[in-house]
mmCIF file of the C-alpha atoms, coordinates in Angstrom:
data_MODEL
# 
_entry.id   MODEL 
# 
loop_
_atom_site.group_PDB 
_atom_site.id 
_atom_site.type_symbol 
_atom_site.label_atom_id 
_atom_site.label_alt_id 
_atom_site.label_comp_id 
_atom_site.label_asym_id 
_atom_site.label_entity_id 
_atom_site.label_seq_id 
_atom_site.pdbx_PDB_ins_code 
_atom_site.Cartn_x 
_atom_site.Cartn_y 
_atom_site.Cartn_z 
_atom_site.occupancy 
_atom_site.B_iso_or_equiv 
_atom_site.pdbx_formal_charge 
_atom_site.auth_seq_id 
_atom_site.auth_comp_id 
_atom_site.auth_asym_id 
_atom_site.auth_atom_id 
_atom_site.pdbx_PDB_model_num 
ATOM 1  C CA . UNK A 1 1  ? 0.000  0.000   0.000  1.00 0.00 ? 1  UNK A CA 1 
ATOM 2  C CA . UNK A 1 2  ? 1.178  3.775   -0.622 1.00 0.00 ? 2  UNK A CA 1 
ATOM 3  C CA . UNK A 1 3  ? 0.346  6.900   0.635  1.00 0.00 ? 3  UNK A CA 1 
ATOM 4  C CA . UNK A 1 4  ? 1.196  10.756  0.682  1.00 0.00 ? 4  UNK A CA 1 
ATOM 5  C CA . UNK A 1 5  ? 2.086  12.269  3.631  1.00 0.00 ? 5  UNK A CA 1 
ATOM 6  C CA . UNK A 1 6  ? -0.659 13.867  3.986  1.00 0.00 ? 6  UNK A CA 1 
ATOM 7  C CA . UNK A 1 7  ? -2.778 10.691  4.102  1.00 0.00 ? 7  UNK A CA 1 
ATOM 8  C CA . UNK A 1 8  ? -0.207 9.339   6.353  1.00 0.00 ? 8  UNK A CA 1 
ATOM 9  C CA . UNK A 1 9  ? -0.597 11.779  9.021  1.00 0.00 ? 9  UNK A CA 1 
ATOM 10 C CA . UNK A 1 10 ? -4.193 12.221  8.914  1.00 0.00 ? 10 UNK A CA 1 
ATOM 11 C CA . UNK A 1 11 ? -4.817 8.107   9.038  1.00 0.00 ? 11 UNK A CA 1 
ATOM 12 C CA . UNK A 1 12 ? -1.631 7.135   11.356 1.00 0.00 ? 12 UNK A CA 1 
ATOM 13 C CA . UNK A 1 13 ? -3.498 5.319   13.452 1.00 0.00 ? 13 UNK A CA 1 
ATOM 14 C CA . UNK A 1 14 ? -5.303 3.361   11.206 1.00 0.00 ? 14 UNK A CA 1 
ATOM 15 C CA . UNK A 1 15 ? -1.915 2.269   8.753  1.00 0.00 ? 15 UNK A CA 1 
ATOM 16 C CA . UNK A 1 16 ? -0.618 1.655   11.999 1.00 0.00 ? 16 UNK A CA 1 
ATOM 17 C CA . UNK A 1 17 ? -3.448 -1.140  12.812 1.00 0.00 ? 17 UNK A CA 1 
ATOM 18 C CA . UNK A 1 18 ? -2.667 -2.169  8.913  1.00 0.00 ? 18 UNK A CA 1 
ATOM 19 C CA . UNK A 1 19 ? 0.871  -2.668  9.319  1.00 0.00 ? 19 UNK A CA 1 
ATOM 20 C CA . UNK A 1 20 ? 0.540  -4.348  12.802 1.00 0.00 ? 20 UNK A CA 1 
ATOM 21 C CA . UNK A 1 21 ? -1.650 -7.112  11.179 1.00 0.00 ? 21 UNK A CA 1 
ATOM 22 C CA . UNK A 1 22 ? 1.612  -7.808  8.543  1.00 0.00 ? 22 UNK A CA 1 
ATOM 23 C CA . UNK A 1 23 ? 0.827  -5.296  6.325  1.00 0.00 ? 23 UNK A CA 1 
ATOM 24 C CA . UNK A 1 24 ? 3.682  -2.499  4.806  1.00 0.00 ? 24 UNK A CA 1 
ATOM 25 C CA . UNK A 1 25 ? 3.030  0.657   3.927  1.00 0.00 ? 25 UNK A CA 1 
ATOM 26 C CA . UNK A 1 26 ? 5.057  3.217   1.510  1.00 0.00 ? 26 UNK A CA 1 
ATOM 27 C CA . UNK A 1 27 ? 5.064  7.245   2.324  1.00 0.00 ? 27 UNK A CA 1 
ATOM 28 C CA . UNK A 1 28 ? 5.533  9.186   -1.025 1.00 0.00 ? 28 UNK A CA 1 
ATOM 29 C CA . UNK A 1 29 ? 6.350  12.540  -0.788 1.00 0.00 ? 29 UNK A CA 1 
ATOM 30 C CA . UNK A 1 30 ? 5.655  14.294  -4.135 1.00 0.00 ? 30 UNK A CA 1 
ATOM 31 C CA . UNK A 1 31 ? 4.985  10.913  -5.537 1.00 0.00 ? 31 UNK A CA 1 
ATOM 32 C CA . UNK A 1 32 ? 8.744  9.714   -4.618 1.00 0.00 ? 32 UNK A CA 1 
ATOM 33 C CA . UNK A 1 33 ? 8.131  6.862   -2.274 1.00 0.00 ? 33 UNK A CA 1 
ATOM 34 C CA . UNK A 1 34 ? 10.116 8.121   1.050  1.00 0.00 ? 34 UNK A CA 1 
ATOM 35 C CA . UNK A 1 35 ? 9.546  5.741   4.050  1.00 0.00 ? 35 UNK A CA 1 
ATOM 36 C CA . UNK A 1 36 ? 8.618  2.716   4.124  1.00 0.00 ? 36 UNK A CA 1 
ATOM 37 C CA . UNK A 1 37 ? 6.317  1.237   7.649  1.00 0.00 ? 37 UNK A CA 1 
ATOM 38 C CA . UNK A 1 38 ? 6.329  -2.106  8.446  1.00 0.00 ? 38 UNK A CA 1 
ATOM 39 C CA . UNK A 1 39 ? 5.946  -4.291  11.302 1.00 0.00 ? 39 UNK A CA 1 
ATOM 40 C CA . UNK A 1 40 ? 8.520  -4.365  14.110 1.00 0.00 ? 40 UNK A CA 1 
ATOM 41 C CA . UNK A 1 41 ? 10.179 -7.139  15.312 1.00 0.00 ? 41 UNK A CA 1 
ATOM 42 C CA . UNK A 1 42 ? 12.723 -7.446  17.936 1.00 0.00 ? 42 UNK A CA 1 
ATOM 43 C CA . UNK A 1 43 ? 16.153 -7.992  17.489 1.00 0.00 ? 43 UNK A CA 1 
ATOM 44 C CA . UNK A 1 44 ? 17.927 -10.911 17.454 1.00 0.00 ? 44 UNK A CA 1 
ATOM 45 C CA . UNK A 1 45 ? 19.411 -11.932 21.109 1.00 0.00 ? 45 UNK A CA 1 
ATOM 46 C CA . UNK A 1 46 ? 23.272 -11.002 20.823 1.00 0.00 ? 46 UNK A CA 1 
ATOM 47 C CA . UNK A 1 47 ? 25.620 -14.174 21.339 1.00 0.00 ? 47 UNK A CA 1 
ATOM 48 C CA . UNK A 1 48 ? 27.433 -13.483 24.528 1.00 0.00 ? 48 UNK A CA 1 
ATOM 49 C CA . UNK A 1 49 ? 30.997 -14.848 24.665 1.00 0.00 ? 49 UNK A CA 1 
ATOM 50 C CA . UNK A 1 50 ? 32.237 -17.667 26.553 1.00 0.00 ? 50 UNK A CA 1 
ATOM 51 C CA . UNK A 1 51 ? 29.091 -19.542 26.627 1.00 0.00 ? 51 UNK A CA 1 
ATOM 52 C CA . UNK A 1 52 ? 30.529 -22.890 25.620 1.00 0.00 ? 52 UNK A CA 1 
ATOM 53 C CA . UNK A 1 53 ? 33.614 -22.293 28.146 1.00 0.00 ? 53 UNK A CA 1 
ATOM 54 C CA . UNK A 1 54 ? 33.899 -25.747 29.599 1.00 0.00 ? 54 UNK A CA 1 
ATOM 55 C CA . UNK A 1 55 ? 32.358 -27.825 26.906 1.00 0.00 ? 55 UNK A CA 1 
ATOM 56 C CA . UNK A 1 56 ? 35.157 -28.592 25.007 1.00 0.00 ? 56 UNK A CA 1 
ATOM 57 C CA . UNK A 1 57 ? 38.938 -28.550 25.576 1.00 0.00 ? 57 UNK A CA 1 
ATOM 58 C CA . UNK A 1 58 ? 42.106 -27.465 22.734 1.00 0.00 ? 58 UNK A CA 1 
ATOM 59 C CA . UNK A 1 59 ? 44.302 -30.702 22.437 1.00 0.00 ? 59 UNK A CA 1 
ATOM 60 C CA . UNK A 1 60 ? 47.816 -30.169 23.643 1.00 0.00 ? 60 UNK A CA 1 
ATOM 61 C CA . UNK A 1 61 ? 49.127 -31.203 20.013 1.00 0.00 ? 61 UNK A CA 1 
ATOM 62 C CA . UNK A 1 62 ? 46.867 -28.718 18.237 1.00 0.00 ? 62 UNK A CA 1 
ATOM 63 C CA . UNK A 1 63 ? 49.639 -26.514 15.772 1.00 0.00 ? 63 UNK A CA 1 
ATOM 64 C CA . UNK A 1 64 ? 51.147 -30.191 15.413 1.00 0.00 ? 64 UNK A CA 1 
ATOM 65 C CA . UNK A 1 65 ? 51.309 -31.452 11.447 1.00 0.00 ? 65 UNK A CA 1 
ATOM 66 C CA . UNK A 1 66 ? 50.400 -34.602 10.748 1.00 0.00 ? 66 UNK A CA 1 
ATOM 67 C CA . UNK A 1 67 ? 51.575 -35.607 7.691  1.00 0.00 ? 67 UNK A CA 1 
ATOM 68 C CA . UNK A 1 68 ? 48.776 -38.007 6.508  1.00 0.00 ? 68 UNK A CA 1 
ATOM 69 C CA . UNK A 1 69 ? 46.288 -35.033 7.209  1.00 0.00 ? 69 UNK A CA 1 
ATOM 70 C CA . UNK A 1 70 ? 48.586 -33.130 5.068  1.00 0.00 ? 70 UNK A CA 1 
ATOM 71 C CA . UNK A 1 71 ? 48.753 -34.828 2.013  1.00 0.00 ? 71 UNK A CA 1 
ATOM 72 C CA . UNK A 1 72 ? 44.557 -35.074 1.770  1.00 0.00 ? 72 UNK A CA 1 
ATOM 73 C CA . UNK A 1 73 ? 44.924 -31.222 1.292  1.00 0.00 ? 73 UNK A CA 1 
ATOM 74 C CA . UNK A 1 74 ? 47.836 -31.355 -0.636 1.00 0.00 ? 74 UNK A CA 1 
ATOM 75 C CA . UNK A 1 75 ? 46.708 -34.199 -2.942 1.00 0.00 ? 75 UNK A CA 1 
# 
């Protein structure tokens, strides 16, 4: 749906209603779409760091080559 911002001030409440049931709505301002409303949706929950601490450990040989590992990359 698109609207002038005239129509979007004087109806706000009602696009609102629109665009809370899943609908989006364009503002054009001299017919040169402007904004856009749509419905909001929380972020996504930030990772926190350290949150597998515990769950796994580094082997002590870890920058060790191993050859036959090696030569599967190598060919």
């Amino acid at each position: 749906m698109e609207v002038n911002v005239h129509e979007a001030k004087t109806t706000l409440s009602q696009l609102l209603r629109r665009v809370a049931a899943g609908e989006s709505v364009v503002i054009s301002r001299r017919g040169k779409p402007t904004a856009k409303l749509v419905p909001w949706s929380p972020p996504p929950e930030r990772r926190r760091g350290g949150a597998d601490r515990g769950r796994f450990r580094v082997p002590d040989n870890f920058d060790e080559e191993d050859p036959a590992l090696n030569r599967l990359f190598e060919g």
